[in-house]
N, C-alpha and C positions, 0 to 999 in steps of 0.2 A: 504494500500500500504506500508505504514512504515511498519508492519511484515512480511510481504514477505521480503522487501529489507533488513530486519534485517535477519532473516534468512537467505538468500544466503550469506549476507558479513559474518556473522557468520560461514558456512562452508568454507569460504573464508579461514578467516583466519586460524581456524583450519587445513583444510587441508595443507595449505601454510606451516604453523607451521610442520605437519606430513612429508612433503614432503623434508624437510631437515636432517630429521634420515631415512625414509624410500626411497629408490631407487624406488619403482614403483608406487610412489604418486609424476608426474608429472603434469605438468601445463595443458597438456591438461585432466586429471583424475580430477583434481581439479576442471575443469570448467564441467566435471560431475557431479561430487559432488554438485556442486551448484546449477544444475539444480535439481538433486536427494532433495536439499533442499528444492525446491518449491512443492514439488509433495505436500504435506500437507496442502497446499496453495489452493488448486485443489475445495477445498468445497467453496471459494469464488466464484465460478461463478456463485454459487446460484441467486448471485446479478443480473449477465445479466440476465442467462438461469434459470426459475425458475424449479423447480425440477418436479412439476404438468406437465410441458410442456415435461420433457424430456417423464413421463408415459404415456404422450398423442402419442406421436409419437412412442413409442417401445411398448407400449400396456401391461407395466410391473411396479410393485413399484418400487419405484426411492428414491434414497436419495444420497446426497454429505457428508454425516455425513462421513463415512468409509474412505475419503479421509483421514483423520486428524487421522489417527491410524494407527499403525503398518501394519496390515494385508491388507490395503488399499496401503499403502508405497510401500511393497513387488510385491503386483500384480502390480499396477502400471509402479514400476520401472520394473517389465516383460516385461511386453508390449511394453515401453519405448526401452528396450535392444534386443529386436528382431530386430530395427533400426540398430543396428551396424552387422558388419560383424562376421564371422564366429570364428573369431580369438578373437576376445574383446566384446562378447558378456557376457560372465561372470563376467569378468573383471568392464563391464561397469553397470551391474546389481548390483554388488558391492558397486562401487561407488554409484550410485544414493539409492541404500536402507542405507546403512552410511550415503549421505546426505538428507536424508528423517529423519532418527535416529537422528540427528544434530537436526533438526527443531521442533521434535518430544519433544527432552531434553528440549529445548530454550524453547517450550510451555508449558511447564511440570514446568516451573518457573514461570508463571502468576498468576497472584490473582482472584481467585475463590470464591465464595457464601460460597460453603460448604466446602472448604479447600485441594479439593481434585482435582487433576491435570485434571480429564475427565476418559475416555476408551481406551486411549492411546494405548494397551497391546492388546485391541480385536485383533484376535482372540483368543488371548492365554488364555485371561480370560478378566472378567469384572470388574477387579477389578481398582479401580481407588489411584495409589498412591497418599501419602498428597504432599500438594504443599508448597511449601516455602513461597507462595503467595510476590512475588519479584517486580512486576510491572502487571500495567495495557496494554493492548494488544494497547489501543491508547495513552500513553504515548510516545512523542516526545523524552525523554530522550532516551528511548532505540534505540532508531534510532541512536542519536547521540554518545551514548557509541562504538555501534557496527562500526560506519563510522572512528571513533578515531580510537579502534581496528585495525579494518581493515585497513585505512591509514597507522599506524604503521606497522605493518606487511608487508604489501604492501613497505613503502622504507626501512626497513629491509633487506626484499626479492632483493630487484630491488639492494641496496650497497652490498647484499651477492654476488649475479650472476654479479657484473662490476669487480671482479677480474678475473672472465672466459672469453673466448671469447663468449659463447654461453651456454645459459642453455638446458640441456635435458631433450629429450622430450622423 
């Protein structure tokens, strides 16, 4: 649960951050972004639904692995963005593969066996960049860096928009 919630505050803040030089990274894009963050997250539900159960019921190989790669991000966030209307469907696909890519980087910073980040890249290739090897995935710290972060930014944000009447949307 701490990487999940490190990730979306992590798109948090960056796009929050983005959203004060760019005019069309508004609050409500941001909170796509954030959900685009968790999409990589998507292979945990192994944990409820095991993966055997889902080939049992579609009658097909099954894996959550592609969840946590690029190529998994992109469709995903498809699928995702057919939910929005006709006008912010691009838009919205946007956002959520940026914040899929967010979660993507964040993980791409973990400490690894072999030093090497994963398949991140599928489908573009198999190749697996080296990792910085920065932290462990159950390490508490990184929960807390990113709520800091994220808190910052957060009353940043909220003292930047009390000189407006209203921030846009």
């Amino acid at each position: 649960m701490a990487d999940l919630l490190s990730h979306v505050l992590a798109a948090y803040a960056l796009f929050t951050l983005a959203g004060w030089r760019v005019d069309a990274v508004t609050g409500r894009w941001v909170v796509v972004a954030m959900g685009g963050a968790a999409i990589p997250d998507l292979s945990k539900v192994s944990i409820v639904v095991a993966p055997r159960t889902v080939e049992e019921v579609t009658g097909l190989p099954f894996s959550y692995a592609p969840f946590s790669t690029l190529g998994g991000v992109v469709l995903v966030a498809g699928i995702i963005a057919l939910l929005f209307g006709d006008e912010y469907r691009r838009q919205a696909w946007g956002f959520l593969v940026a914040g899929g890519v967010t979660s993507l980087v964040v993980d791409g910073l973990r400490l690894s066996i072999d030093g090497r980040a994963g398949t991140l890249l599928y489908p573009l290739t198999w190749w697996g960049p080296p990792s910085p090897n920065l932290y462990l995935t159950s390490d508490p710290r990184v929960l807390g860096v990113t709520l800091v972060v994220a808190g910052a930014v957060f009353v940043l944000d909220w003292r930047r928009s009390a000189g407006t009447d209203s921030r846009p949307e």
